[in-house]
C-alpha positions as CSV (number, residue, x, y, z in Angstrom):
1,X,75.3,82.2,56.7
2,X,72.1,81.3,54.4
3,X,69.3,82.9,55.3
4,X,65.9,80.7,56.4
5,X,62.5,81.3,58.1
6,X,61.2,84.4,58.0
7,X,63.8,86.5,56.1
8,X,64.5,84.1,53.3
9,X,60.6,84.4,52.8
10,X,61.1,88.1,53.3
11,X,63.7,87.8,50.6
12,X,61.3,85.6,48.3
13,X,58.6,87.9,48.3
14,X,60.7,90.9,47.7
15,X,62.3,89.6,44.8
16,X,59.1,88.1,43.6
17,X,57.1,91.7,44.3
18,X,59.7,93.9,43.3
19,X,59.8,91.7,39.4
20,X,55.7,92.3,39.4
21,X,56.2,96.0,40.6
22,X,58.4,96.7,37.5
23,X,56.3,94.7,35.1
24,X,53.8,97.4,35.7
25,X,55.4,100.1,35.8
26,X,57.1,99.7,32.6
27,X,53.3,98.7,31.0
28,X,52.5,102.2,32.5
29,X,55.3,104.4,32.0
30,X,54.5,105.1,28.1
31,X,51.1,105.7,28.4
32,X,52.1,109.0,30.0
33,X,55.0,110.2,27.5
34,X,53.3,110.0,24.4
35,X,51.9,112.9,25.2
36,X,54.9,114.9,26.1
37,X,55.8,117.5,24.4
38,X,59.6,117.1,24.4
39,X,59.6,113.1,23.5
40,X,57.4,114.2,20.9
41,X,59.7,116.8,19.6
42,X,62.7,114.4,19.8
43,X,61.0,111.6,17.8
44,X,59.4,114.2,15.2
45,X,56.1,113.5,16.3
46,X,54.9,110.2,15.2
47,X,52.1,109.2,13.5
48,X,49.2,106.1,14.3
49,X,51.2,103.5,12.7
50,X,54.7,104.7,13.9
51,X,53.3,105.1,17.9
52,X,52.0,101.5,17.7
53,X,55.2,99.9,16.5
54,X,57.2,101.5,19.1
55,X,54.5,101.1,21.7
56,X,54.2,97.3,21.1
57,X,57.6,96.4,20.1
58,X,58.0,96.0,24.1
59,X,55.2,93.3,23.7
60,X,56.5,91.5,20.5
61,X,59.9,91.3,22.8
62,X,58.0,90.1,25.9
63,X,56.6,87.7,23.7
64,X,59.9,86.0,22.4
65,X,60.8,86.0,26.0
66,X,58.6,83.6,26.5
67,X,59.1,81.3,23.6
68,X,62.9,81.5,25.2
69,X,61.7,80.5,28.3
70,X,59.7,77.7,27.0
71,X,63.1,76.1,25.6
72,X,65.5,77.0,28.3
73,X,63.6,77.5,31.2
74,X,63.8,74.4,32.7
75,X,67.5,73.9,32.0
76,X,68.7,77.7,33.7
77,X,66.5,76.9,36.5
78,X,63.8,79.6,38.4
79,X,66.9,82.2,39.9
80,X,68.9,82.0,37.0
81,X,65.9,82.8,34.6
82,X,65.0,85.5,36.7
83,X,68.7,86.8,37.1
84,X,68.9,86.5,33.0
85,X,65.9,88.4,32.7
86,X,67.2,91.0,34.8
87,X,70.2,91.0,32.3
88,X,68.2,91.8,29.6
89,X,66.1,94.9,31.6
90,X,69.0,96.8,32.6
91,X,70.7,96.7,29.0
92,X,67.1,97.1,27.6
93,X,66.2,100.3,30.0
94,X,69.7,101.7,29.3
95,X,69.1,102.3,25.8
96,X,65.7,103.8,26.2
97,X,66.4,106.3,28.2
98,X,69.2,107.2,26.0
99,X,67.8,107.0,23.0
100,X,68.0,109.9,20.7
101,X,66.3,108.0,17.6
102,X,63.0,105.9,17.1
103,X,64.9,103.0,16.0
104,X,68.1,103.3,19.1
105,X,64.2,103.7,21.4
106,X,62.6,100.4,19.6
107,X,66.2,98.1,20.3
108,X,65.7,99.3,23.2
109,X,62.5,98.4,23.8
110,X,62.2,95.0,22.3
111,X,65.4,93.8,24.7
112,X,63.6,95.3,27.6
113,X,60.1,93.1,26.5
114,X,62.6,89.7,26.4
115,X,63.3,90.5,30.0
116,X,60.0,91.1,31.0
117,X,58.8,87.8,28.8
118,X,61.3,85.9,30.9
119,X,60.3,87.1,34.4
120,X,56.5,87.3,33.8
121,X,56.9,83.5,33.2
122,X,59.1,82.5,36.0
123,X,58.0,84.4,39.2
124,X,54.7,83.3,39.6
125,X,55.9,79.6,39.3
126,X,58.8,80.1,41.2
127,X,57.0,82.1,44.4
128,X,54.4,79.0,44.0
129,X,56.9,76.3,44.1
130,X,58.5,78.1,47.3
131,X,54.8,78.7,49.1
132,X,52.6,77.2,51.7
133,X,49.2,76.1,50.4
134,X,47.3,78.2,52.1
135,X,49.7,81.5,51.1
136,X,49.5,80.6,47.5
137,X,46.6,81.8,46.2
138,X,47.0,85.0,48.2
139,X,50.5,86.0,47.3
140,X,49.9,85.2,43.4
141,X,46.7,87.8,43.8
142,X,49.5,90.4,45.5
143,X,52.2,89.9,42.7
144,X,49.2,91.0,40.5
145,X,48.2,93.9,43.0
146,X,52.1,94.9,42.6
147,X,51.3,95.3,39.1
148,X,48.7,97.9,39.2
149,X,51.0,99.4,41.8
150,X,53.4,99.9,39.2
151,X,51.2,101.4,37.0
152,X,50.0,104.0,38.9
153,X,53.3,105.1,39.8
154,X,54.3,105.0,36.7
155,X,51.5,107.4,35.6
156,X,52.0,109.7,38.3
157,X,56.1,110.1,37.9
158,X,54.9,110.7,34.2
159,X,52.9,113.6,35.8
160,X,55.1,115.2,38.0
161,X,58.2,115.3,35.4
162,X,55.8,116.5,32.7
163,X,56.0,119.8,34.5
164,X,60.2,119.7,33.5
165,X,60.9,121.7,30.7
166,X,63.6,119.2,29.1
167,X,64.3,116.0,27.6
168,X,64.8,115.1,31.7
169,X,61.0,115.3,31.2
170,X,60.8,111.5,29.8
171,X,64.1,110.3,30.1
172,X,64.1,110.0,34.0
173,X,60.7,108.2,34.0
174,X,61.8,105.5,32.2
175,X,65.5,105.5,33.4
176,X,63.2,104.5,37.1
177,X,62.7,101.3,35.7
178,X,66.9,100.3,36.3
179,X,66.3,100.8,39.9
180,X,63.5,97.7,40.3
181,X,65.8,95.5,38.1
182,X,68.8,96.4,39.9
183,X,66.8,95.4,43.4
184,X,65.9,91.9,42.0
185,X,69.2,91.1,40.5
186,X,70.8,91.9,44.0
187,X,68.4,90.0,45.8
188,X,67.9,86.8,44.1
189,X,71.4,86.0,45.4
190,X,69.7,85.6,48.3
191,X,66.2,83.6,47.2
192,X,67.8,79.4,47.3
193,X,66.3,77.2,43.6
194,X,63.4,75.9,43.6
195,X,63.2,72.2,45.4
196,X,61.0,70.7,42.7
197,X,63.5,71.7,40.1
198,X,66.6,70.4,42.2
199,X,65.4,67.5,43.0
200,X,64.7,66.9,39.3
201,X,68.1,66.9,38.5
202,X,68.8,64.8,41.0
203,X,69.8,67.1,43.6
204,X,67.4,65.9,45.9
205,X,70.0,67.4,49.0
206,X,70.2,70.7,48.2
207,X,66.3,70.6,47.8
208,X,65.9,69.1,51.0
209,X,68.2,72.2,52.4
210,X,66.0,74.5,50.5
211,X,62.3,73.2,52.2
212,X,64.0,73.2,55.6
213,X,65.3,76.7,55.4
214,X,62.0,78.3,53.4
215,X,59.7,76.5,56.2
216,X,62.0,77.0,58.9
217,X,62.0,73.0,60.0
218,X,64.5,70.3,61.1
219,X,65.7,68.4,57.7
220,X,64.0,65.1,59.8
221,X,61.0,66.9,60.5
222,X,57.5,64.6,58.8
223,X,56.2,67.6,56.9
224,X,59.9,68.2,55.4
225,X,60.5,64.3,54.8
226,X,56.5,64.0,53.3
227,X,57.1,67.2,50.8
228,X,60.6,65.7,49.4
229,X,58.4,62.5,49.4
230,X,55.7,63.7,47.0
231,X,58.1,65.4,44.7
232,X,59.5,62.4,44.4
233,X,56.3,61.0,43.6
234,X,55.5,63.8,41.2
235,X,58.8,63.1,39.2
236,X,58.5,59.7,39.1
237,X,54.8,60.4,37.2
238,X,56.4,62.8,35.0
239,X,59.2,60.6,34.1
240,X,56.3,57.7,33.3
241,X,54.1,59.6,31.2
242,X,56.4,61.6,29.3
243,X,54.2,64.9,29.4
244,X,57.7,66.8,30.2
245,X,58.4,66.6,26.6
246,X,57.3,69.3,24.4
247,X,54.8,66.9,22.3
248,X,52.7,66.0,25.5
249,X,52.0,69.8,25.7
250,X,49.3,69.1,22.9
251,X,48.4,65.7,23.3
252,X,45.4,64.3,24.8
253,X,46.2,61.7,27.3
254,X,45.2,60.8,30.9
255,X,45.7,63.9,32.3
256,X,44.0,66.2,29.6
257,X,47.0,68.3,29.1
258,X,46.4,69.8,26.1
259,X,43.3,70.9,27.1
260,X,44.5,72.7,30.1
261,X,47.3,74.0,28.3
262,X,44.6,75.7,25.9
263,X,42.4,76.8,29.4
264,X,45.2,78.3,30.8
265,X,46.3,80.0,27.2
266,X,42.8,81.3,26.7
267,X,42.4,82.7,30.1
268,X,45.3,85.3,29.1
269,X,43.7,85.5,26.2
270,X,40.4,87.0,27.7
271,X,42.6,89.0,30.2
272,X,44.1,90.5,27.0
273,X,41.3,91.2,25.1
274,X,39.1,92.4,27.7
275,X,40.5,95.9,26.3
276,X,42.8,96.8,28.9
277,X,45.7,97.6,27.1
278,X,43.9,100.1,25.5
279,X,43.3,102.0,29.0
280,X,46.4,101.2,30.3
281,X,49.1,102.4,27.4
282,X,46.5,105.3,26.0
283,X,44.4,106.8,27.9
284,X,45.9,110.1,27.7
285,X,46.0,109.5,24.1
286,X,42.0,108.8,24.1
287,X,41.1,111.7,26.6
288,X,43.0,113.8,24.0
289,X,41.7,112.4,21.0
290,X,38.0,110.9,21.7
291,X,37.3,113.3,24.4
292,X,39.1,116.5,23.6
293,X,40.9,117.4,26.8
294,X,44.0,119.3,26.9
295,X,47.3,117.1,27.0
296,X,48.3,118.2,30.8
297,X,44.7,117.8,31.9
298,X,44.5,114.0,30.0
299,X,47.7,113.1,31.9
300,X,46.4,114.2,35.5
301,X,43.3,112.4,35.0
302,X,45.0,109.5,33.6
303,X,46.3,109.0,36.6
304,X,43.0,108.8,38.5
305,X,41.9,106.2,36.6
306,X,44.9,104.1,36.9
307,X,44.4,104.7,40.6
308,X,41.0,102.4,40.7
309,X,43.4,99.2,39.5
310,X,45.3,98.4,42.7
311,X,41.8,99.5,44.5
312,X,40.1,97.0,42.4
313,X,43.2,94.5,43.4
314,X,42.6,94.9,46.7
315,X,39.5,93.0,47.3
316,X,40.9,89.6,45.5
317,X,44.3,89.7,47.1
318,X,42.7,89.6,51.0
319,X,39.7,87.4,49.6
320,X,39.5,85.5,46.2
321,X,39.3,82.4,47.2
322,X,36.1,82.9,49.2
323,X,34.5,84.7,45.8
324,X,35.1,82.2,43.3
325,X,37.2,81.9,40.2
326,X,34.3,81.2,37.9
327,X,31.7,83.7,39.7
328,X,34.5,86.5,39.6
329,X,35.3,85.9,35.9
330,X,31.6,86.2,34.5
331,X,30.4,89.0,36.6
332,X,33.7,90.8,36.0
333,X,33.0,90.2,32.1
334,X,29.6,91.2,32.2
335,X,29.8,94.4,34.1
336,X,33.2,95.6,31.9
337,X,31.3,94.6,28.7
338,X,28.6,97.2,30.2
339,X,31.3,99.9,30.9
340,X,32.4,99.3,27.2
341,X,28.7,99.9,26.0
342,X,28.2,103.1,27.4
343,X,31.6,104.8,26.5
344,X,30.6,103.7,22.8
345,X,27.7,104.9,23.6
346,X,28.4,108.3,25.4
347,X,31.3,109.4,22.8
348,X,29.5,108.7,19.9
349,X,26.7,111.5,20.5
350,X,30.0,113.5,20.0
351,X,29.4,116.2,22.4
352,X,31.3,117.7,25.1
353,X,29.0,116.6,27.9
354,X,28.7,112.9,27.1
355,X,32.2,113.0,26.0
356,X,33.3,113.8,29.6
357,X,30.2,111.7,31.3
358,X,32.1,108.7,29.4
359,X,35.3,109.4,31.9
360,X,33.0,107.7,34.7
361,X,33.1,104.6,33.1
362,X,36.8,104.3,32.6
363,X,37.0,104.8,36.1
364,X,34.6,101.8,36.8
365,X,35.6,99.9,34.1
366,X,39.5,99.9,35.9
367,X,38.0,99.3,39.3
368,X,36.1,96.3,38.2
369,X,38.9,94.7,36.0
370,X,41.4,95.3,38.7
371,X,39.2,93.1,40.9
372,X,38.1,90.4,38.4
373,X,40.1,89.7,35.2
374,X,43.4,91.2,35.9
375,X,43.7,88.2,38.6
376,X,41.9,85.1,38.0
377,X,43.6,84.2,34.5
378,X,46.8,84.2,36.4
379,X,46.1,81.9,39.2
380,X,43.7,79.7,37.0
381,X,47.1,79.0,35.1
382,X,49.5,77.7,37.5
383,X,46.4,75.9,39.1
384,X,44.9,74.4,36.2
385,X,47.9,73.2,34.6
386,X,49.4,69.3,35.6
387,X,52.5,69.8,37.7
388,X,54.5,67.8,34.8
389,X,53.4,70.3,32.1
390,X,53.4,73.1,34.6
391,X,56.9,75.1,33.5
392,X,56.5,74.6,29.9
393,X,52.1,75.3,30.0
394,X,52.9,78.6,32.4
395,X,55.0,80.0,29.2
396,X,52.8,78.8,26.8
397,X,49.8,80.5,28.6
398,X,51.8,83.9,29.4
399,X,53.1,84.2,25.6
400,X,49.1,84.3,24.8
401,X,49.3,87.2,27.5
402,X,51.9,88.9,25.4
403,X,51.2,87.9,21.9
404,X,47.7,89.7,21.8
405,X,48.9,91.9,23.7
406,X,51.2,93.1,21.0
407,X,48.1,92.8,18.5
408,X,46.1,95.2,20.8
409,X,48.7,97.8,21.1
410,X,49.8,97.9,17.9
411,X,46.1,98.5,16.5
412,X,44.9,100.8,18.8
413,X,46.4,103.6,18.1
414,X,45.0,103.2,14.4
415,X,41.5,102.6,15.6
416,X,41.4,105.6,18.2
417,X,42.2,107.5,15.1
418,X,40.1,105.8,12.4
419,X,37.1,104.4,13.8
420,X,36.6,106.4,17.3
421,X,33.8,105.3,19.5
422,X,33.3,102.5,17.5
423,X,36.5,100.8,19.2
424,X,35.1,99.9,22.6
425,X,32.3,98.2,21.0
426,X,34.3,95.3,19.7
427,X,35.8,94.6,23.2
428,X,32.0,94.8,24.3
429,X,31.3,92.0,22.0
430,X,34.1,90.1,23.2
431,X,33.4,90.5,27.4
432,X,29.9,89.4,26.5
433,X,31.4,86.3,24.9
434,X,33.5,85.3,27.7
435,X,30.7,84.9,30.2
436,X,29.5,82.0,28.1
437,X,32.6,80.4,27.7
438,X,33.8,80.3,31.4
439,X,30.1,79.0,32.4
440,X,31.1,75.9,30.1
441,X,34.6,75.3,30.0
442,X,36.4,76.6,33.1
443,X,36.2,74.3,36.2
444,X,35.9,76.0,39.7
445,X,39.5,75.6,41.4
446,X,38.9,77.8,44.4
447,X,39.5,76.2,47.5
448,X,40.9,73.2,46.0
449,X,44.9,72.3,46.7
450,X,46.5,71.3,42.9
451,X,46.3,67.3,43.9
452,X,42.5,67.9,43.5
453,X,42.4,70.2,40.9
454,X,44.2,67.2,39.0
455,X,41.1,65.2,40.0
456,X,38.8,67.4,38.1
457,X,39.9,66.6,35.0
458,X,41.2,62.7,35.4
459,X,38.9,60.0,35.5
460,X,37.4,58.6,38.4
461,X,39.0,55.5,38.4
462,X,42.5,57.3,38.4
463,X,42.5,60.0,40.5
464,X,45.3,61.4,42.1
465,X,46.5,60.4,45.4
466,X,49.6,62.5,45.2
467,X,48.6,65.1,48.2
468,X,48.3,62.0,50.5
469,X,52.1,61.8,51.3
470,X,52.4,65.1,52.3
471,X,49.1,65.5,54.4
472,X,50.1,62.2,56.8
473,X,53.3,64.0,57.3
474,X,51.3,67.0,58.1
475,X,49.6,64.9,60.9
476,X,52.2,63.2,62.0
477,X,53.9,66.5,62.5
478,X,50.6,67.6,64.2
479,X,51.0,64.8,66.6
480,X,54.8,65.7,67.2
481,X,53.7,69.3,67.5
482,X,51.3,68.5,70.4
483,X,53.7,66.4,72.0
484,X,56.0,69.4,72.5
485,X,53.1,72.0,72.9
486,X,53.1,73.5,69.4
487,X,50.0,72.6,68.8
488,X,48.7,75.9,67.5
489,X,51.8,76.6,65.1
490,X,51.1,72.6,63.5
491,X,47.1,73.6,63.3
492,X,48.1,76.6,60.9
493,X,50.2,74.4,58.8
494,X,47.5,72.4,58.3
């Protein structure tokens, strides 16, 4: 029997979580081996150049994925993508951990990224398709928060098996990464298609099945027959304008796509080169090269520092949408453009003291990104983007996620070595730059359901009445709902 109410929701978010959750961890779980003594015996102790290629050849995957996604995505459908990306993880994971050669680690790798390309661009629209308004916001800000989960545990396993005198030392931390992919693949079977992307195929039915299962509703009920309503209404738009097609990605027409294809693309952007790659894949390489600590001691403390980016999540998963998108972003800029000022300025006096002093402001630098610029860029782009652009823009925006990404990684390692202190000061430069630019560009989407964000960029005379389907069927559920003495369960819905 199909599962509805509660625990297909329960099954949603677990597939949706547990995808996030891995994303993470497998951002973390290098960071802490490249360090270790036995993977750098087995891989004959790479160099700058060598460490960044194998490093970011994850990312340059991750990025293809998306491209892939851009093409097919819409034709696989959200559980399918998600199940294919799966695919790739398991076969990509497999040959990591047994790799004996850079080259078997680096296939291994890149396969691995096309997974993660994949699912980083279909879970978030695929949760949001399946979500209540009001749940939205909040559970886009948790996948993130499952993200810096990840991290840290990836950090700490890294820990706790550096202490294993064996190859078991790295090959078992990454081998963990099978058991989140192995979760999802299971568990999808569970998680029904998205009812937008049924219903565009003209399986309006099934969709209809799906919303009355995910919301737990009679397949009669007004709020069931006003959401079927509006996605009707939705296609129908789509179908008019042609911004579907690949071409309307970069137009400029009614709607402004192109230009919220390019907000949503440059919010990754800015998420990217806000520096934290360079935390999150080496910092025990910088507390070993720019600081001087010991290896075992650089790992341990590692891990602290990755501890402050879940904290940091915290506070916009139970409350982003009362702080702001715009306010978040330009504080958040500001005070990690601050953070990168003083570890420039604290390592370059090259002394053991300020060396270690600069430690401090890694810490606050992961606490304040986990709370500001690790979220809003992903729920500006499913928010900002037009619901006929919105699979193609999301993959768009997340390849700009994983394309500099790549960049970053791949030139870190070179810069730790060749330039030292003077590193941090070019992402300084760049946080300063982004407070402007989200003053005078970004629009302020909090509070605001997608019908009105629409509204923010159409004219005046054309704005969209899409939301006003669904919110009469809201209220003439309300009034069945206080006919039968629901009337607190229909007030929430609202």
């Amino acid at each position: 029997m199909a599962l509805r109410g509660l625990p297909l929701n329960v099954a949603i978010y677990t597939t949706c979580l547990s995808a996030f959750l891995f994303f993470g961890y497998d951002q973390g779980v290098f960071g802490g081996l490249l360090q270790n003594p036995h993977w750098l015996n087995q891989f004959k102790h790479p160099g700058p150049t060598i460490t960044g290629i194998t490093v970011s050849s994850y990312c340059l995957g991750a990025l293809f994925g998306c491209l892939i996604n851009v093409v097919f995505g819409d034709k696989l459908g959200r559980r399918r993508a998600i199940w294919l990306a799966m695919a790739f993880i398991i076969v990509g994971a497999s040959l990591q951990t047994s790799a004996y050669t850079l080259a078997h680690l680096i296939v291994g790798r890149v396969i691995t990224g096309l997974g993660t390309g994949i699912d980083s661009s279909t879970v978030p629209m695929y949760q949001s398709e399946l979500s209540k308004k009001e749940w939205r916001g909040r559970l886009v800000s948790w996948e993130i928060w499952f993200i810096g989960i990840g991290i840290c545990l990836a950090y700490w396993i890294d820990y706790g098996f550096s202490h294993v005198d064996s190859a078991v030392a790295w090959r078992t931390p990454i081998g963990i990464q099978l058991l989140f992919a192995v979760i999802v693949t299971f568990v999808i079977f569970l998680c029904p298609e998205s009812p937008r992307w049924l219903a565009a195929r003209g399986r309006e039915q099934e969709a209809i099945d799906v919303l009355s299962r995910v919301h737990d509703l009679p397949e009669d009920d007004p709020y069931i027959l006003g959401e079927i309503e509006a996605i009707r209404a939705a296609i129908a738009i789509e179908t008019g304008s042609g911004a579907s097609k690949y071409t309307a990605l970069f137009k400029k027409d009614i709607l402004q796509t192109r230009r919220r294809v390019i907000l949503a693309w440059f919010g990754l952007f800015m998420n990217q080169w806000s520096g934290i790659n360079l935390v999150v894949y080496y910092m025990p390489t910088v507390l070993v090269e720019n600081v001087g600590m010991s290896p075992a001691k650089a790992i341990l403390l590692a891990g602290g520092v990755e501890l402050m980016f879940p904290l940091g999540n915290t506070l916009p998963a139970l409350a982003l949408d009362r702080m702001g998108r715009r306010r978040t972003m330009m504080i958040g800029s500001g005070i990690l453009s601050f953070c990168m000022l003083m570890i420039s300025v604290l390592l370059s006096c090259n002394t053991e003291k300020t060396s270690t002093a600069s430690v401090a402001f890694f810490f606050l630098y992961m606490l304040v990104f986990g709370a500001t610029i690790n979220v809003v860029p992903w729920v500006w782009g499913p928010e900002i983007l037009p619901l006929e652009a919105r699979a193609k823009g999301t993959a768009i925006s997340v390849s700009s996620h994983w394309m500099w990404n790549f960049c970053i990684v791949m030139i870190t390692p070179i810069l730790i070595n060749r330039i030292g202190w003077k590193t941090y000061l070019i992402f300084m430069i760049l946080l300063a730059l982004f407070v402007p630019i989200v003053y005078f560009f970004y629009p302020e989407t909090s509070n605001l359901s997608l019908e009105e964000v629409d509204n923010l960029f159409l004219p005046a005379n054309h704005h969209n009445r899409r939301g006003s389907i669904t919110n009469a069927a809201k209220i003439e559920s309300l009034e069945s709902g206080l006919e039968k003495g629901n009337a607190t369960e229909m007030i929430e819905t609202i």
